[in-house]
Phi, psi and omega in degrees: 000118182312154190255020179253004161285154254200160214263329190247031150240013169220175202264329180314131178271158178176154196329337188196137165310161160128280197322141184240104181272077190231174198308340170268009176258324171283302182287014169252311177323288184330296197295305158309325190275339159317289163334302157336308208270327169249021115327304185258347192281308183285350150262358153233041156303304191303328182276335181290316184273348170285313149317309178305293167318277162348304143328288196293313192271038194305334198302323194239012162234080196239032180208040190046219188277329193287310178313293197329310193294327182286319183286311205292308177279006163252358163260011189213337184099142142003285195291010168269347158320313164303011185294175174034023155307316182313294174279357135322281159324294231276283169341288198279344190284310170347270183309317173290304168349266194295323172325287181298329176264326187294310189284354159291298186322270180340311173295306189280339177254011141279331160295343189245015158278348198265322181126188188274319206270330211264342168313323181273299204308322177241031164293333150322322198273333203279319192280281184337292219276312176297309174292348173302277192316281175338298190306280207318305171303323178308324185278354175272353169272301174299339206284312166336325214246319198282306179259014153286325196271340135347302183272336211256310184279333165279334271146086181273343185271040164276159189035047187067001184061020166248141161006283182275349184285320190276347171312296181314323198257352176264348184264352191270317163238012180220000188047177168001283169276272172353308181270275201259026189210047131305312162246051176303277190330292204300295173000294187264350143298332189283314231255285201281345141326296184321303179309308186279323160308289212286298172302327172277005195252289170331296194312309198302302206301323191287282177318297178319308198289328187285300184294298180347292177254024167060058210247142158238105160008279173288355188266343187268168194283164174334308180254042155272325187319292146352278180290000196243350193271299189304302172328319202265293165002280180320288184319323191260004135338255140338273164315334161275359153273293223295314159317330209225034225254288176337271175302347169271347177284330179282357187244023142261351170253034168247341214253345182276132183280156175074339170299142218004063180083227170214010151334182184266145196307001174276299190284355161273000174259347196264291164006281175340285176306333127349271183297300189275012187020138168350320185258356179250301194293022181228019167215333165306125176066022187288298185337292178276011161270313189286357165281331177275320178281315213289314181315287182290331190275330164273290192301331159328291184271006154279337163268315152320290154330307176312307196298308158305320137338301165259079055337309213089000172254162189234121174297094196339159160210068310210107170267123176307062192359290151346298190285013194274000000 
């Protein structure tokens, strides 16, 4: 099914009469989800490296999130909250790039592969399946980006303590893999459970508050949108930290030099996991990831939208056939 048919030449329902799923609606989706991700990624860098730290240092950041912020700035200064911003930013605007643009592509041309009844009947899977795809591209472009601002937050003077100085100085002594795709693997436990959680929770979540309140999607103003966007976020925030909670303490200590031997990256992760047991990685920094995902995971689809909105694009939505 061609993606420039348009609502009144397929049978599929979607957010606005009108609306055209061709190559400028995806690259405005891309751009809005760039924006989002490195917008938010890049407001709660402070809370991301205080997180970090608690991961690698439990020994020694041991007074949670709030403690955490006390140590880092009387042992380090302000500006070490600010570590790793850059390829933070640099990174998620990416990783938001293909994620956001992907899980449109993916999502829409499986409903109109699927048809109108069985697209509603089965959009959870739909959800799942498109945030799956999506990541999984997202993450080879971010991880490089990942495990800089990573080395960077344990080790700030490493490679001058800059973007290209520490790229330049892990490729230099650890090459291609070994530097940035080392923690590839954890990555994509972390990122696409995270991913697949986080649309599909949203998704769920979005539906509810709109049946609640007996809502129509295309009919409400900016800040209903708004308000239906940051509600669902949150939620589907939290779960998806908490979900993805495990792999992200592993793809921040493996990313650490010298963690878990020299071995090949499965057995520096079994290692890992090993040393640090099963119940510290699905809890050390947990606090402060559902605050930072919840955070950033409601303002994500709340700039989205926004973003798309003055595009001029209207964002899909999955309709009851039934209810029409």
């Amino acid at each position: 099914m061609a993606l420039s048919m348009t609502l009144s030449q397929k049978p599929m329902a979607t957010s606005a009469a009108g609306q055209t799923y061709d190559a400028t609606y995806y690259l405005k989706g891309a751009l809005a989800g760039g924006i989002c991700c490195g917008i938010t990624h890049g407001a709660v860098c402070p809370v991301d490296v205080v997180k970090t730290r608690i991961q690698l240092e439990p020994e020694v950041y041991n007074r949670g999130m709030i403690g955490g912020f006390g140590q880092v700035i009387e042992k380090e200064g302000m500006g070490a909250l600010l570590t790793g911003l850059t390829p933070t930013a640099i990174g998620y605007f990416i990783q938001g790039w293909f994620k956001f643009g992907g899980v449109e592509f993916f999502k829409i041309n499986m409903a109109q592969a699927l048809g109108e009844q069985k697209a509603w009947d089965n959009r959870t899977g739909i959800y799942l399946g498109a945030a799956a795809a999506a990541e999984f591209i997202a993450d080879v472009f971010l991880c490089p980006l990942e495990a800089v601002r990573i080395r960077l937050v344990s080790e700030p003077t490493y490679g001058g303590g800059s973007l290209p100085g520490c790229a330049s100085q892990l490729l230099k002594e650890q090459g291609v893999i070994g530097g940035f795709y080392s923690g590839f693997v954890p990555m994509l436990f972390k990122q696409i459970p995270y991913t697949m959680a986080k649309f599909a929770v949203q998704g769920k979540a979005a539906e509810a508050i709109y049946k609640a309140g007996n809502l129509e999607p295309e009919k409400l103003s900016a800040t209903g949108t708004m308000g239906v966007a940051l509600s669902s976020g949150v939620i589907a925030g939290v779960v998806a930290a908490i979900i993805s909670h495990p792999a992200d303490s592993l793809l921040s200590k493996v990313n650490k030099k010298g963690a878990g031997g020299d071995g090949g990256m499965m057995s520096r992760l079994a290692n890992i996991t090993a040393e640090v047991g099963v119940v510290n990685l699905c809890t050390q920094g947990l606090g402060a990831r559902c605050v930072m995902i919840g955070t950033l995971t409601a303002g994500q689809f709340a700039i989205f939208d926004s973003v798309m909105g003055a595009l001029g694009a209207s964002k899909f939505h999955f309709h009851d056939p039934s209810k029409k």
